[in-house]
Each structure stands twice: as structure tokens, then as C-alpha cells.
N, C-alpha and C positions, 0 to 999 in steps of 0.2 A: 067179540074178538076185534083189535083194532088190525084195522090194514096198512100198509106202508105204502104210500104213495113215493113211485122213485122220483126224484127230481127231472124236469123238462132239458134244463141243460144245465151238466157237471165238469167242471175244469179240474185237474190236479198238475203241480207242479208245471205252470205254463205262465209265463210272460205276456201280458197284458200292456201294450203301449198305444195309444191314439193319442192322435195331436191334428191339430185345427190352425192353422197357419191364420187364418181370415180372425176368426176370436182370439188367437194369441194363447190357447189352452194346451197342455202337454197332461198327459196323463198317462204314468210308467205305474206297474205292478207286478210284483212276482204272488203270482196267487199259488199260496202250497194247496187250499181247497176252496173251490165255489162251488155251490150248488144255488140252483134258482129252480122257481116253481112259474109258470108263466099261466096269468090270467086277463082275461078278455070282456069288458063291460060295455057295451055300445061304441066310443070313439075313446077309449080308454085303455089301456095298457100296462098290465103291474107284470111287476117281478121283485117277488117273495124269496128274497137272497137272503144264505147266510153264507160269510165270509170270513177266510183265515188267512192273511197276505202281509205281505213286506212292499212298504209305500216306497218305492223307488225316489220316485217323485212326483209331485202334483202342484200344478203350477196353473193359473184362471188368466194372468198377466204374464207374460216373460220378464218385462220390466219391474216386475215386483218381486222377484222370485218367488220358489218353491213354499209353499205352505204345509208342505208332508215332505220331509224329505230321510230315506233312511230309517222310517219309524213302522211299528208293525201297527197293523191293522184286522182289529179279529169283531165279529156283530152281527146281526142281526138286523137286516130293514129292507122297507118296500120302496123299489121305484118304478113311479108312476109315470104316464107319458100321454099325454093327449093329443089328442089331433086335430088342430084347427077348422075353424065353423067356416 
């Protein structure tokens, strides 16, 4: 019998915006659903996301504009995050 593991943290129909004024990053998302699974390996950090969203905008540069802008965004992927030595 397989088991269902619920997801760690679940988003539905909710607005997603950070922005980093110092690095010049904006990140807008209307996420219809997130779900992430959160795991922990010594100074290491994953989350095992699937995602179904509407890229507002995604922008690394402001002077270079948006790179996602108005375009859907649906997948499958892990991010990872370390923490410095």
C-alpha cells in the first residue's frame, strides 16, 4: 500500500512577489498551485516543488527587463540552498 505524503507547504490561488532592490531582482507570480516537500541534509536545503503559475514577471536586471513576462509556467523541480562554510 503506497502512502501519500501531504506536502510541507501548499499555496493555491495566491500572489507571489519579491523583489531585492540591492541585486536589482523582481519576482511577480500568480501561483493557481504550489506544492513543495521540504528536505534537510547536513547545511543543505531542498524543496521538491511542483508548480502551476502565471509568470507575471521575472526580471535578474531591471535595466534589462523581464525575462518571463505574462507567460504560464507549470514543472516539476528541486531547489536547493546551502549555507555557507
Amino acid at each position: 500500500m503506497r502512502m501519500y505524503k501531504h506536502p510541507d507547504i501548499s499555496l493555491s490561488e495566491t500572489r507571489f512577489v519579491m523583489e531585492s532592490r540591492i541585486a536589482t531582482n523582481l519576482f511577480d507570480l500568480e501561483l493557481k498551485q504550489m506544492d513543495c516537500s521540504v528536505s534537510k541534509d547536513g547545511r543543505q536545503l531542498s524543496l521538491n516543488t511542483h508548480i502551476d503559475c502565471n509568470g507575471e514577471k521575472l526580471c535578474l536586471q531591471y535595466g534589462k527587463g523581464s525575462f518571463l513576462k505574462d507567460k504560464s509556467l507549470a514543472g516539476h523541480f528541486t531547489l536547493q540552498f546551502k549555507h555557507g562554510q
